[in-house]
Structure formats: C-alpha cells, structure tokens
N, C-alpha and C positions, 0 to 999 in steps of 0.2 A: 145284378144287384144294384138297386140304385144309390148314386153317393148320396154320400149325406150332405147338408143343407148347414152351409156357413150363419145363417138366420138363428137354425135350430141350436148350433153349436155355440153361438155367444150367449142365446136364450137358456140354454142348459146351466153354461158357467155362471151367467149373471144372479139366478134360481137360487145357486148354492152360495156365491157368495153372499146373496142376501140373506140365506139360512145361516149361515155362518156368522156373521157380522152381526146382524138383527138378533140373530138366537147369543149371539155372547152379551152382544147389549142388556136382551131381557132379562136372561139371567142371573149377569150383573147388577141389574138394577134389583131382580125380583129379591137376590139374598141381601143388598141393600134396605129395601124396604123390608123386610121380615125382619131383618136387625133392629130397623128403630122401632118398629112397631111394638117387638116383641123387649125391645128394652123401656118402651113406655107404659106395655103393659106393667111389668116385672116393679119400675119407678112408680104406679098407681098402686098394685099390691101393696108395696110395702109402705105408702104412704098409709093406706088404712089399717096393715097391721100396726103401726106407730101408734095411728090414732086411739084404735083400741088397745095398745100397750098403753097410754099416757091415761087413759077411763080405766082401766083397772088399776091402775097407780095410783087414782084417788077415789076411786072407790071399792067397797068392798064386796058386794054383788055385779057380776055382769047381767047384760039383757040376756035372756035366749034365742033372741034372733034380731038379727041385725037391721038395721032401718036401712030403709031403700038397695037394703040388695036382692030383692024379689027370688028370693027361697036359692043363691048361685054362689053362695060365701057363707062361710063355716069357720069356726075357730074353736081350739082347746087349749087351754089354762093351766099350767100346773104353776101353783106358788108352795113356797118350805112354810109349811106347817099351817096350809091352809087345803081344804078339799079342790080334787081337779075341780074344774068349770070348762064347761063347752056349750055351742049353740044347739039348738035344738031342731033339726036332728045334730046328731056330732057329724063330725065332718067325714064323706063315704071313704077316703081312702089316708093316710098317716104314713112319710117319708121312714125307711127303714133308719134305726137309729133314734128314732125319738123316743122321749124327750133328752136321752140322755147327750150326746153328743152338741147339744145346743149352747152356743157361745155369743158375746155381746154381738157380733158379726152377722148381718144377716145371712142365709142360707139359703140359696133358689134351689127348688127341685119341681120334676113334671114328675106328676105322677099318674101311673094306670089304670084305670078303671073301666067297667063294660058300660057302664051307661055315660061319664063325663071325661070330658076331656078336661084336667086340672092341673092349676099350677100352685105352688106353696110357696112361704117364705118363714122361717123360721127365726126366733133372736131369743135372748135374754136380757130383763134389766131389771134394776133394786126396785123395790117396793116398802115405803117405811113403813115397820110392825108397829101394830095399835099398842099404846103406851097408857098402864094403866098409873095409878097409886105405888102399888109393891114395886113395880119393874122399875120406875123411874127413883122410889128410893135405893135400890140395889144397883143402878146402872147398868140394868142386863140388857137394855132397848137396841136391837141390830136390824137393819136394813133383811126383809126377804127378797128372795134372790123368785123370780116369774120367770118361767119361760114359755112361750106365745106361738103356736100355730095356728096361720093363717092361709087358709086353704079358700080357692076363687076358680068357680068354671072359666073355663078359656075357650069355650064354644062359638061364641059369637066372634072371638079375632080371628081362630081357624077359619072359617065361613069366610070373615072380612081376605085371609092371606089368600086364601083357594080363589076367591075370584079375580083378586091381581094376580094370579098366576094364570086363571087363564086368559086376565088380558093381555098380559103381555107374552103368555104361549101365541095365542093369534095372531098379536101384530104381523111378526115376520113369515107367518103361514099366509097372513090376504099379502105379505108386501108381494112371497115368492109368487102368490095367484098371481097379483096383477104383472108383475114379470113375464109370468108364461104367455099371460096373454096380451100385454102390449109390447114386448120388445121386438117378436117378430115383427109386428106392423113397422115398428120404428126402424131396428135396422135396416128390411127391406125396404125402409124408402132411404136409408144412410148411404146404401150401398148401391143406390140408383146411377153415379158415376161410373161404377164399376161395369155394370151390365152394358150402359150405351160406350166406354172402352171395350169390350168383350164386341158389343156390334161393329166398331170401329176395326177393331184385328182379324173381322171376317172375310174383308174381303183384300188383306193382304196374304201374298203367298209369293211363291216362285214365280208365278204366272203375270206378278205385277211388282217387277225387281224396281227400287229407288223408292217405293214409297217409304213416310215413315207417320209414326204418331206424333201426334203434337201435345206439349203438356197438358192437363188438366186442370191445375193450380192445386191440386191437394198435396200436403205433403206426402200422405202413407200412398201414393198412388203413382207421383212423378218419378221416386227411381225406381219405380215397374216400368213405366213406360221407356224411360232412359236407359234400363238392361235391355229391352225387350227390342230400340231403337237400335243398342249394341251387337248383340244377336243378327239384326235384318243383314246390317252392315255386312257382318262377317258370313252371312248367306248369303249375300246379294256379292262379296268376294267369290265364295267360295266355287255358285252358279258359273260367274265370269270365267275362273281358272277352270272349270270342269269342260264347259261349253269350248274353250280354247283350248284344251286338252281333246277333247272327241273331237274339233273341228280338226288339228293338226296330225291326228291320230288318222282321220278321218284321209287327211289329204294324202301321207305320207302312204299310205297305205294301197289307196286309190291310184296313186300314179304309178309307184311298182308295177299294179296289175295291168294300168293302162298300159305302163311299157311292154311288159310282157303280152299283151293283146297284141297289140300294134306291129310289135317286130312279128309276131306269129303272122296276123292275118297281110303285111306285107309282104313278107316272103313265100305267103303261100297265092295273092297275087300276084305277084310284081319279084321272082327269085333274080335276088340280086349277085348269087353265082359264087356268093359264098363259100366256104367252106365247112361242113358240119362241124368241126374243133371251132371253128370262131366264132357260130353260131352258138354253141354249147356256151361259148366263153363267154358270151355275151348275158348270156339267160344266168347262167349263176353266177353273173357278176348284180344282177338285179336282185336275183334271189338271194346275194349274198348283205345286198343293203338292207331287203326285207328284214330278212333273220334277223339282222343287228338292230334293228328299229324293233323288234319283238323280244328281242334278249335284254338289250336295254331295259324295254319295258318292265318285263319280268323283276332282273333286279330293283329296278327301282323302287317297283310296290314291294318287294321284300325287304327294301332295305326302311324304308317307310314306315312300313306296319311293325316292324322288328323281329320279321323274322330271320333277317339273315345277321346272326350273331358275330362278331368278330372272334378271329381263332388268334390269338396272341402265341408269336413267335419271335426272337431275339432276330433281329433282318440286320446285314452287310451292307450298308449303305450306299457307299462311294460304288462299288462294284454296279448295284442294283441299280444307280440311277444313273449309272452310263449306258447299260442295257437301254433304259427308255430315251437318252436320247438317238440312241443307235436306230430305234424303232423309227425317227420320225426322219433321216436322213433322204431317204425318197424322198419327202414332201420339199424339205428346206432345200434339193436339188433342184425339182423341178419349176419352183417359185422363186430362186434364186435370190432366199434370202442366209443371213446366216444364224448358228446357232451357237453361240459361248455358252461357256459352263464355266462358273470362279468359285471362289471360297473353299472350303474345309468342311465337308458334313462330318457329324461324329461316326467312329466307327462301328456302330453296332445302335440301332433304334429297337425297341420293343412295339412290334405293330404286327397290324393283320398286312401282308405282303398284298393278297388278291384287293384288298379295298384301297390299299396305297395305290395300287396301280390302277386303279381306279381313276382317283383322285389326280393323279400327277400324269395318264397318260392322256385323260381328256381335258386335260390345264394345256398340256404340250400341244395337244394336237391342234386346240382352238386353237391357240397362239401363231401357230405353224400353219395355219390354213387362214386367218383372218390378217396376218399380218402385211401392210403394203409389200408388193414385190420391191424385191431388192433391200429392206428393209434389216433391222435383225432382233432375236429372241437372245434375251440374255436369262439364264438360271444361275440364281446366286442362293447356294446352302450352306449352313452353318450351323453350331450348336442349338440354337434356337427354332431354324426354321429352315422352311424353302420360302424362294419370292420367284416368280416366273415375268418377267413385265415383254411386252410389246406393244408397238405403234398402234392406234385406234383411233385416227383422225374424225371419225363419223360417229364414234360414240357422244351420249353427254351422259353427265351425272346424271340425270333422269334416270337412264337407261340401267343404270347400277342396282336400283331399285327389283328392279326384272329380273336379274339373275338368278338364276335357279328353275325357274319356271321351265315347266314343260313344254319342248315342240315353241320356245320363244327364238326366235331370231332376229338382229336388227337389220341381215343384208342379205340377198336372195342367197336361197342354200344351195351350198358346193355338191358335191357327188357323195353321197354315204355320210353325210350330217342332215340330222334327224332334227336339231333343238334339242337333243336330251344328253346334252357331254355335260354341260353345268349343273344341270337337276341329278345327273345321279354322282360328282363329285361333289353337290353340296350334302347329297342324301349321306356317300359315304364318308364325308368328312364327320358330321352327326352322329355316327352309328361308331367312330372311333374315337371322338369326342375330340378332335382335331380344331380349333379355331380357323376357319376359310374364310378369307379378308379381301374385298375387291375396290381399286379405289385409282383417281385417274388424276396424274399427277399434272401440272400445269404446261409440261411439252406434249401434253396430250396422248402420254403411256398409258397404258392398262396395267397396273401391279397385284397379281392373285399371289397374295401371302400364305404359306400353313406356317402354322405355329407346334415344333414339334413337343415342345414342354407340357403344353395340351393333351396331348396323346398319352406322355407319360402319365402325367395326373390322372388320367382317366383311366387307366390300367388296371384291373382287378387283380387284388392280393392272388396268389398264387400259391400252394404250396411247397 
C-alpha cells in the first residue's frame, strides 16, 4: 500500500478549508445581497403604488395601463361607493384576503403564478368625495376610504439574484481548483528542507556512532532534529553499554573455557601427577565461576525486563543479616581485614528475602573483596537503612557514574567476580523499589546506602 503523500494531505485540508471559509463567505454575502436588493425592490414597489394612490386621489378616472411599465405592472382599485378600477389586463394573480384585510400599512406579498414571478404591495388611503350643491348644504361630504393593489413582475431581479449566486457559487469552486492544483507545487517546494534532512539521516546509523544533525534554522524542523540528535545519543549509549556488555560477556566466558582447555590439554601432555579429586576440583571450581557468570546473567535480564516479580514476606532482620555477614567471614580472613556490624535494625522488614540478599550479599562481597588488606568494612543498620562503607583509595567520583554497569570493573578481576554484583544489586534494588545510594566521602570511603523506608513505600497493599 503506498503512504500517503504529506503534499496531498495539506492540499486536501487547504481544498476544504477554502470550501468552507469561501462558501460561508459567499453565502453570507449572497443572502446579504438578496436582502437589499430585494428590500429596494419592495422600496421601488411601493414608491409607485404611492404614486398611483396620490393620481387617483385627485383624479377620478385611472389609466388602464401604466406608462413605462412595458405590459410587467398591474394594479386594482376598489374605492366606497365608486366602481372597482384596474389595469388592463387586471392583474394575473390577487394576494388571498383581498381587498378586505387591507389597512393604512403597506402589505408585501410574493405571489404564485405559472407564467410570472410577482410581487404585491397592498394599502389604503382617503380619497375626498365629489361635493356637489345638496351634499354641501346638508353637510354629508366624507372622505372615501381606496384601497390599492399594486402588483409588479419580479423576473428580471430573479435573473439579476441567480447570477450573483452563481458568482459567488464559483468563486470558492475556482479558489478550491486552484488549491488542488498549486499547493502541491508549493508545498513540495515548502518542504524541500525536509527531504535534503531525510538525505542527511541516511547515512547515519549504528554503523557511524557520534555523528549528529546540525540545525536547519527552521522552527517546525529544529526540535525534529534536536529529539532526533537525543535519540542518536541514547543509541550511540546504548551500542557502547551493549558492545561492553558482549565484549565482557565475551571475555568472561572465553577464559573459563580457555582454562578449562589448557588444564585439560596440559595434563594430558605434561601429567602433572595429580590427583583425580584435585583435578575434578579444579574443573568445577571453573565450572562453578561459569555458572555463576550465567546465573548472574539470567537473573539480571529477568530482573530488568520485570519478570522476576518480588514475593513480599515479613523478614527477621537482625538474625538475617548476621547470616550474611557470617557468609563472608572466609574472605575477611583470608584478606585480613575486619568486619563490624553497629546499630539497631528494626525487627521485622517487609521485603522479598531472595532480592535483599541479592542486594546486600553482592554490596558485602564487593566490599570484602576490593577492600585494602588489613583494612576494615563497617555495616551500620537502623530504622531507615543499611550503609555498608569501605576503603577505595583508586576509585574517583568519575567512577560512581559506572555503577551498575555490566561486566564494569575499575581493578583487574579477583577469582569468581564477573562485574555483574552491582548491576544486579542495582537491578534488584529497582524491582523492590529500594533507594541504592553510592557516594565517596572525603577519606576516600565508598558509602552504598539502602534506604529501607523505600521499600516499604513501594509495597503493594495486600489483603
């Protein structure tokens, strides 16, 4: 299906709004003009029934045809106590109600007929009675009372309205033509910017990371290119973290099997007299970093994508998080640093246990594995939170930045750390809606805060 054509679509809209606009115009104007024409006709009418009301007021015969109305004007006479009078012919058609309903007021009527189109005006006015000898000694002389219709073809204004209608039917008929067919031309040259942008975004892509557009100077165009420069950004991110994600993926994964290669094809050169149990030990001690660099993984795209839901249980706090420092007492041995534990946790948190210990057993473990030897980890919990701080003489604020990131590390990796303890304590801190705060205090400590009040807030009503 081909799209449709932005050209076409403003050509279309512009078509009807000129129909629109144009046709309210015309017909505004058009029942305007019928108004006054048809009130000047109605104002000429009755000026000549006037005229012939004021000729038979002083006379006592009418004409029987009218001068200069060329056979199109007609009129009938009735006065008290004189015979009707009308023109000759009489007039083809007589408003219903006449003569009797007729008052000093003039009276408009259209009337119907198969051969004329007509319009009337009706009135009455006095007419003083002929005064002879007798009348005038008796005082009987009274005013006749005439009443006057004046009937007048109306063919030639009909004719005159019908062709302003259809001038001004037209207008907005050629304006909408010329619409149809110049605005395409015009648009598509309006829109010539647009197309050599469209050339410009062709040859960016994945393939050529850092480029960007440069504005245009139009308004309707530059915050296109400004989302569009925002967008690269956050692709030309997104590439980086991926490409350092398959590269670390890539490494982590490769050197397991190199080790495993290497211990195989040396031993089966070069037997080093071994013992099969220590051999074994060896190989699932690699095998066992594998897994965890794949377990890892696993969760973290689950915790990412949201599938892995949190299960809310009422958790024992104090008990639970001596467990995990229990867990890390090997390392703090063999590194010979030390581990305090202060404060007060509350006794009882509402949390998913498996993601807490997520979260607080790869905080521990960094800590416990990056901390100078001899050095020491201190956990301080309370009503509000946990805070974990250790020594990190080599980090800088820069580096803070990076947290979380996958398979990131600032210092050659220990034995069975992957770069993925912060990416999936930040993932699980997210997924419990937990606040995780990393921040390096001026004796050059590392402080990873949780904020347990977070957690609560975030809690779904339950029933």
């Amino acid at each position: 299906m081909k799209p449709a054509s932005l050209s076409s679509r403003v050509t279309v809209l512009l078509a009807i709004v000129c129909l629109l606009v144009l046709g309210g115009g015309a017909r505004l104007m058009d029942w305007r003009i019928d108004h006054e024409l048809a009130s000047s006709f109605r104002q000429d009418l009755l000026g000549q029934a006037r005229a012939l009301g004021s000729m038979a007021a002083l006379e006592q015969d009418m004409p029987t045809s009218l001068p200069g109305s060329s056979g199109n004007s007609w009129y009938d006479l009735r006065c008290d106590g004189s015979a009707p009078q009308h023109s000759n012919p009489p007039p083809p058609a007589v408003p219903p109600g006449w003569p009797g309903d007729t008052g000093p007021q003039p009276r408009f009527d259209r009337l119907g007929h198969h051969e004329h189109h007509l319009d009337s005006v009706r009135l009455s006015f006095p007419r003083p009675a002929a005064e002879d000898d007798e009348a005038r000694a008796i005082g009987t002389t009274r005013p006749a009372t005439c009443r006057l219709l004046f009937v007048q073809d109306r063919h030639s204004l009909d004719r005159l309205l019908l062709a302003i209608d259809w001038v001004l039917a037209l207008g907005p008929l050629l304006a909408a033509a010329i619409a149809l067919i110049a605005v395409p031309l015009v648009v598509r040259r309006g829109l010539g910017p647009m197309g050599a942008l469209v050339e410009r975004m062709r040859g960016i892509g994945p393939h050529a990371p850092g480029q960007r557009l440069a504005p245009i100077g139009l308004k309707e165009l530059d915050p296109l290119v400004a989302r569009f420069n925002d967008v690269l950004a956050r692709m030309d991110d997104g590439l980086a973290r991926e490409r350092q994600f398959a590269s670390g993926l890539a490494h982590e994964t490769r050197t397991r099997l190199a080790e495993l290669r290497l211990l195989a094809e040396v031993e089966a050169r070069y037997p080093s007299g071994r013992s099969l149990p220590d051999l074994l030990a060896e190989i699932g001690c690699i095998g066992a970093e594998l897994e965890a660099t794949v377990t890892a993984l696993l969760l973290l795209t689950r915790l990412q994508s949201g599938l892995e839901q949190p299960q809310w249980q009422t958790l024992a706090l104090a008990p639970w998080l001596e467990r995990q420092l229990q867990r890390h007492q090997a390392t703090v041995v063999a590194r010979g640093i030390a581990l305090a534990s202060e404060g007060a946790p509350p006794a009882g948190l509402r949390t998913d246990p498996a993601l807490l210990e997520v979260i607080v057993g790869n905080l521990l473990g960094n800590a416990c594995a990056y901390a100078p030897a001899g050095d020491s980890v201190r956990v301080r919990a309370d009503a509000h939170g946990l805070t974990i701080d250790n020594a990190a003489p080599e980090l800088a604020e820069a580096d803070l930045a990076s947290f979380g990131q996958r398979f990131w590390r600032k210092q050659l990796p220990h034995a069975g750390h992957a770069g993925l303890g912060l990416a999936l304590a930040t993932a699980a801190a997210q997924a419990l809606g937990i606040a995780l705060d990393f921040r390096l205090d001026p004796q050059q400590r590392l402080h990873a805060t949780l904020d347990w009040q977070a957690a609560v807030t975030r809690e779904p009503s339950t029933p």
